[in-house]
C-alpha positions in Angstrom: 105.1 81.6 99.5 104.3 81.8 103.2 102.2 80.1 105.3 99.7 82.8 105.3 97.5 80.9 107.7 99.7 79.0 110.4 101.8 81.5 112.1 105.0 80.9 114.2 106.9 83.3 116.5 109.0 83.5 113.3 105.7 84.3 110.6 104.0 87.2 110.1 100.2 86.9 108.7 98.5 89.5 106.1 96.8 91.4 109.1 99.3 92.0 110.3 100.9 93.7 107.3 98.4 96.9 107.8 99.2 97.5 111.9 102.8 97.5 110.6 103.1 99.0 107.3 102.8 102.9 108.9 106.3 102.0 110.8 107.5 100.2 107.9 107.6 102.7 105.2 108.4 105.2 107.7 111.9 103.1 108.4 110.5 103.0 112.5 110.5 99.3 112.6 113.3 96.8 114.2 115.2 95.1 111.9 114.0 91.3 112.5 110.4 92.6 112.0 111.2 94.8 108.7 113.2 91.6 107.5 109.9 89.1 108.7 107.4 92.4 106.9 109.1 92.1 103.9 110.2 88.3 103.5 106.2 88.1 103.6 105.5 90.5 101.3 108.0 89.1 98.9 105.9 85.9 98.5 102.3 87.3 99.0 100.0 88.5 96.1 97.7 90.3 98.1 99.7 92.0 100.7 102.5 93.4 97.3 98.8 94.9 96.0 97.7 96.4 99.4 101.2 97.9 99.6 101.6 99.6 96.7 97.9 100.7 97.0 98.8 102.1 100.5 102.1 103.8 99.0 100.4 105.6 96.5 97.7 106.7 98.9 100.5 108.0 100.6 102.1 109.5 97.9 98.7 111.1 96.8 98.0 112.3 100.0 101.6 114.6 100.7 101.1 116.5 97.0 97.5 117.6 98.3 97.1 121.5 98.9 96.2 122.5 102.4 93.3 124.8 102.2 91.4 127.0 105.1 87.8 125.8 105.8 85.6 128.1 105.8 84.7 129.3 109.9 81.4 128.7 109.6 81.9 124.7 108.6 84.7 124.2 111.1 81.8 125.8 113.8 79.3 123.4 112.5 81.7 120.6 112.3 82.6 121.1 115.4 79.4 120.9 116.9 78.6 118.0 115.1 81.8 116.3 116.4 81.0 117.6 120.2 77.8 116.1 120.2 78.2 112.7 118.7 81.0 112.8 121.7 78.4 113.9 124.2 76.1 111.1 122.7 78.3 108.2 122.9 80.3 108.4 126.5 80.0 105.3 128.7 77.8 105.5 131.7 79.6 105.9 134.4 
């Protein structure tokens, strides 16, 4: 199993796993850090759950039905959105 908590330029540690898993499943990543992804995932618990979790997500997510919302919520979203913008800018 690896050493989940003393990484090495050669390691990769379970937090890791989730800022790379988007490029991983998608086939984006370079081949030493797909082969360093999965020889991690091969020997961690946690990380072969939160993979097939986020997998299925995925899978679950590309068979939903793209629907029209309604105009008047997408106004009102909107505004909402704008103004929580509005309200949290940096002083300049």
């Amino acid at each position: 199993m690896p050493d989940c908590g003393a990484p090495s330029p050669s390691s990769i540690e379970c937090r890791q796993i989730a800022d790379l898993l988007g490029d991983y499943l998608d086939g984006s990543l370079p081949k030493a850090t797909r082969e360093l992804l999965e020889w991690h995932i091969e020997g961690c618990g946690p990380c072969v759950a939160f993979v097939n979790t986020y997998r299925g997500t995925v899978n679950a997510a590309t068979k939903l039905k793209e629907v029209e919302i309604p105009s008047e919520l997408k106004q009102r979203l909107l505004s909402v959105l704008r103004n929580q913008r509005a309200t949290h800018r940096p002083s300049a």
